[in-house]
C-alpha positions as CSV (number, residue, x, y, z in Angstrom):
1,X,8.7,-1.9,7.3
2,X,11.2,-0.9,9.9
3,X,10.0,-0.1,13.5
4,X,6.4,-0.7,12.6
5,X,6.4,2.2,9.8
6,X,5.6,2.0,6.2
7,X,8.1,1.8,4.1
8,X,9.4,4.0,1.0
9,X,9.4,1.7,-2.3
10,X,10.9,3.3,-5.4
11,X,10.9,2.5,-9.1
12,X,14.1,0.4,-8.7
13,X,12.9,-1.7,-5.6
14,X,9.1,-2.1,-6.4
15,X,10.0,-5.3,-8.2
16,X,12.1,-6.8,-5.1
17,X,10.0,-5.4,-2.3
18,X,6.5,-5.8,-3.6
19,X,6.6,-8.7,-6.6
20,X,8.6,-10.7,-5.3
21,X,7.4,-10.6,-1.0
22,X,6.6,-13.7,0.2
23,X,4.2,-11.5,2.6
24,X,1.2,-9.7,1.8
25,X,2.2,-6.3,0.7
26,X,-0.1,-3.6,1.1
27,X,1.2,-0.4,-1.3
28,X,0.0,3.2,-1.1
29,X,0.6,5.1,-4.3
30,X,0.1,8.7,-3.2
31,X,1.4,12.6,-3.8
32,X,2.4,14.9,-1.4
33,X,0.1,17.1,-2.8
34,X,-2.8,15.2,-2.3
35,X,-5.1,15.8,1.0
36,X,-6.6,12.3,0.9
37,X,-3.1,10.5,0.3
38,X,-2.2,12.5,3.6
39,X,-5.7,11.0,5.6
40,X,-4.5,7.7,4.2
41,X,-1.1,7.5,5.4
42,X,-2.0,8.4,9.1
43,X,-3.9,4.9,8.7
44,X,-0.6,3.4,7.6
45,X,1.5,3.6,10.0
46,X,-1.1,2.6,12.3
47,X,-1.4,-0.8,10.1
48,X,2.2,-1.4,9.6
49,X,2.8,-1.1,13.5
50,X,-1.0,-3.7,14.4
51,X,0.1,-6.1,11.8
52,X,3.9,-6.7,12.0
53,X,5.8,-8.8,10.1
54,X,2.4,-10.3,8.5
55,X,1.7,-7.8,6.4
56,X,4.5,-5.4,4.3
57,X,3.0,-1.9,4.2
58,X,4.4,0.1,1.2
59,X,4.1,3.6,0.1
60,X,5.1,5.1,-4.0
61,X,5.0,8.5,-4.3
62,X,3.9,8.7,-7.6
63,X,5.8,12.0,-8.9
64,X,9.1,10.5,-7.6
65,X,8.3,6.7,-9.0
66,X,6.3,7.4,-12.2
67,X,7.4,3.8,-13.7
68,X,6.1,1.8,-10.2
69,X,2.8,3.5,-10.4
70,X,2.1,2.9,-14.7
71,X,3.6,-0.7,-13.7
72,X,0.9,-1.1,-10.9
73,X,-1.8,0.8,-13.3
74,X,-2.5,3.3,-11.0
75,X,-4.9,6.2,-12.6
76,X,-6.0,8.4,-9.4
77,X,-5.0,8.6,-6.2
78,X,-5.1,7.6,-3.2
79,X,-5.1,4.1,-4.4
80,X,-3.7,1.4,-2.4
81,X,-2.9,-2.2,-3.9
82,X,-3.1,-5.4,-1.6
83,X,-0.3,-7.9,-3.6
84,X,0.1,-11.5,-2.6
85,X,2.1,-13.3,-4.4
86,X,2.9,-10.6,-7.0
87,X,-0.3,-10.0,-8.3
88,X,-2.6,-7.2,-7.2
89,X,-5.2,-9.2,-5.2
90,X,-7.4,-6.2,-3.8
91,X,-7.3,-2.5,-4.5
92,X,-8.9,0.7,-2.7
93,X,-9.5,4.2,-4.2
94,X,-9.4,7.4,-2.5
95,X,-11.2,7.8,1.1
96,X,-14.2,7.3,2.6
97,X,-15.4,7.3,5.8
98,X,-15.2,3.8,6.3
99,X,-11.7,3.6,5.1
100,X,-10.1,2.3,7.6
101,X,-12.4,-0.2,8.1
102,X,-12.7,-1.3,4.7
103,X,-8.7,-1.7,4.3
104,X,-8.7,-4.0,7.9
105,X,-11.2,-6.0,6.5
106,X,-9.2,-6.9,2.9
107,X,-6.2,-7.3,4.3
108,X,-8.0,-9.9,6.9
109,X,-9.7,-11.4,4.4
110,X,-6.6,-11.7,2.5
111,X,-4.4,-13.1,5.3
112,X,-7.6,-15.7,6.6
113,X,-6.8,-17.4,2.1
């Protein structure tokens, strides 16, 4: 999460940077090839640079880091995982017009428990 970006995670440091985060971890598991991954990681950096240090904003690109994405149980994508504590805590699929909304308000609600 370096200078308020999201960060690349890959197979070998999913474990490490998402399982075991003390912080909440926000992961985008996404294709280059996919329009809506694109909408959703203009949001992303956007929320890694609002939120700091209190929330680690991931991305997975899934043809690069196939064993992160069957590990998280990822079937479509966009989908974006909220971890805390190592287990998947919230999830969003694909993009809506209220995306960015929606995503604020879980990773609120998941900071405010």
């Amino acid at each position: 999460m370096a200078d308020g970006k999201a960060m690349d995670v890959t197979d070998e440091s999913f474990d490490s940077e998402v399982l075991e985060s003390e912080a909440l971890v926000l992961v985008d598991f996404w294709a280059e090839w996919c329009g809506p991954c694109r909408m959703a990681g203009s949001v992303l950096d956007n929320i890694a640079e609002e939120y700091g240090e209190s929330v680690k904003v991931c991305m997975v690109n899934i043809d690069d880091h196939r064993d992160a994405a069957i590990k998280a149980e990822v079937t479509s994508i966009p989908t974006l995982n909220i971890y805390k504590a190592g287990r998947i805590v919230d999830q969003i699929k694909g993009v809506t017009p209220s995306f960015e909304t929606d995503l604020r308000e879980k990773i609120d609600s998941h900071l405010q428990s």
